[in-house]
N, C-alpha and C positions, 0 to 999 in steps of 0.2 A: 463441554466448552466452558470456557470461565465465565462467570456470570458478568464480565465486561463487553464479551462479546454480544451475550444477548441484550445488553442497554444501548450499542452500538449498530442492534438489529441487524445485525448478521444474517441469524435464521431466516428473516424474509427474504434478506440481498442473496445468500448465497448458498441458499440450500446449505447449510452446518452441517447436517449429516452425511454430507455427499463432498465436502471440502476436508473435513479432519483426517480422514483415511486418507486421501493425498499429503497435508503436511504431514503427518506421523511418519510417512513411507519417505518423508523427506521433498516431496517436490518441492521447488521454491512456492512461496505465496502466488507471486506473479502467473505463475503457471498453468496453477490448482483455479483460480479464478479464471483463467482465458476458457480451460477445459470447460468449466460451467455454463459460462453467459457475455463474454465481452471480445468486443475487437480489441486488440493491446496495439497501445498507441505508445510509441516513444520520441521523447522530445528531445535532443541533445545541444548543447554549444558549440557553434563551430566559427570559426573565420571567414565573413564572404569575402566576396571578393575585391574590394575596397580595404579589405585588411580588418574589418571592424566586426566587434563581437555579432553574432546572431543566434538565432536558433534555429533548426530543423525540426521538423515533426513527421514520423512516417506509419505509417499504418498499411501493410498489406504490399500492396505497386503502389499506393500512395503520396505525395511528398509536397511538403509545404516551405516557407522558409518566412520568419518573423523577423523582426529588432526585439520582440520579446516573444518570452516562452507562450505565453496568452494568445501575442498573434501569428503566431507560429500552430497553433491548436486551434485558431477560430478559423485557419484558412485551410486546413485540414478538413476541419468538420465539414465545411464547406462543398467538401469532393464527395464526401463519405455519404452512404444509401440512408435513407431516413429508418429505416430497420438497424441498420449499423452504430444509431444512437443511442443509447438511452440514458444515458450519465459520465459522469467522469471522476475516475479516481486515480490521485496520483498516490504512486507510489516510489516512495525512494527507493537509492540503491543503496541501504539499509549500511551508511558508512554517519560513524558518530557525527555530531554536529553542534552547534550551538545550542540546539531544540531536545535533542535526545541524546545525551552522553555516551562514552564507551561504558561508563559503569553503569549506568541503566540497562543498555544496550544488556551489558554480560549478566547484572541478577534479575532480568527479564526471561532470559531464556534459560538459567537456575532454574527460576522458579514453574517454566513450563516442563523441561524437565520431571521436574520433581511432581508437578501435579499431573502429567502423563504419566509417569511411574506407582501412584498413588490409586488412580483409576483404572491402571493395570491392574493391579492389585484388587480389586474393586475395596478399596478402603478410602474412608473421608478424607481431603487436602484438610490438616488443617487451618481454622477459621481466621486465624494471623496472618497466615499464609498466601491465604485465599483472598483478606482484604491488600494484602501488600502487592498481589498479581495484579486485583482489579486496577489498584493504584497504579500500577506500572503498565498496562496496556492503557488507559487513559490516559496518563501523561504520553505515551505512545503517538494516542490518535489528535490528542491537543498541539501535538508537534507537527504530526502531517498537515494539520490545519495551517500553522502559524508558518511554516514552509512554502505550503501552497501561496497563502497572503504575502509571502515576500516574493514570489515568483512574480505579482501582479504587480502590473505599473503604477507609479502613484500620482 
C-alpha cells in the first residue's frame, strides 16, 4: 500500500490486506469497504415536495429526508441498530471538482498504476514517485475532508 495509506491508518480501519486484492481485481472502493466492515449509507439531492431542495439518506429499508445532507444522516442514524454504527465516511462519486481536479484525478491513478505494476514486478516504485503518490492521495483525503465541511450547514 503507499505509504499514504498507512498515515491515513488504513491498516487499522480496513484490514489493507484483505481491501488491495479487491481494488486490484477492480472492485469499486465503495464496495471492497462495505464487504469488510460497514453499512453503505447514501445520501442524495432531491426535490420534496414543496419543490425545494432536500436530501435523502437510505441505508438498507432505511430512509430519512433533510433540508441538509447532515440532517438527512442524523435522522437516519437515528433508525439504524447501535452495532450498525460505528463511524462515518463519506465518499464521493469520484467526479472532478473544485477540491480534486480531473488532472489530479488522472496522474493519481498513473501513478497507482504504475506503482501496482512495480510491485508486480517485485521492484522498488521509485522514491519521486512514491513522494508524488503520497502527495496526491493526501491532497485526495484533504479534499474529502473539505467536501465533507461544505456539506455542513454553516
Amino acid at each position: 500500500m503507499p505509504a499514504a495509506f498507512a498515515r491515513m491508518g488504513l491498516p487499522e480501519m480496513v484490514e489493507a490486506d484483505r481491501i488491495e486484492p479487491l481494488l486490484d481485481a477492480g472492485t469499486p472502493l465503495i464496495d471492497a469497504l462495505e464487504n469488510l466492515m460497514m453499512t453503505t449509507v447514501a445520501i442524495v439531492p432531491v426535490v420534496d415536495a414543496r419543490g425545494e431542495k432536500a436530501y435523502r439518506a437510505m441505508a438498507g429499508d432505511k430512509r430519512s429526508m433533510g433540508k441538509t445532507a447532515g440532517q438527512a444522516l442524523d435522522a437516519l442514524t437515528a433508525q439504524l441498530e447501535h452495532a450498525d454504527i460505528g463511524g462515518v465516511l463519506f465518499i464521493q462519486g469520484f467526479q472532478p471538482d473544485a477540491f480534486f481536479t480531473a488532472a489530479q484525478q488522472e496522474r493519481l491513478a498513473e501513478l497507482m498504476r504504475e506503482w501496482r505494476a512495480a510491485r508486480d514486478r517485485g521492484e522498488q516504485f521509485p522514491p519521486d514517485q512514491q513522494a508524488e503518490l503520497d502527495r496526491l492521495v493526501e491532497a485526495e483525503l484533504a479534499a474529502a475532508q473539505r467536501r465533507t465541511m461544505a456539506l455542513l450547514p454553516t
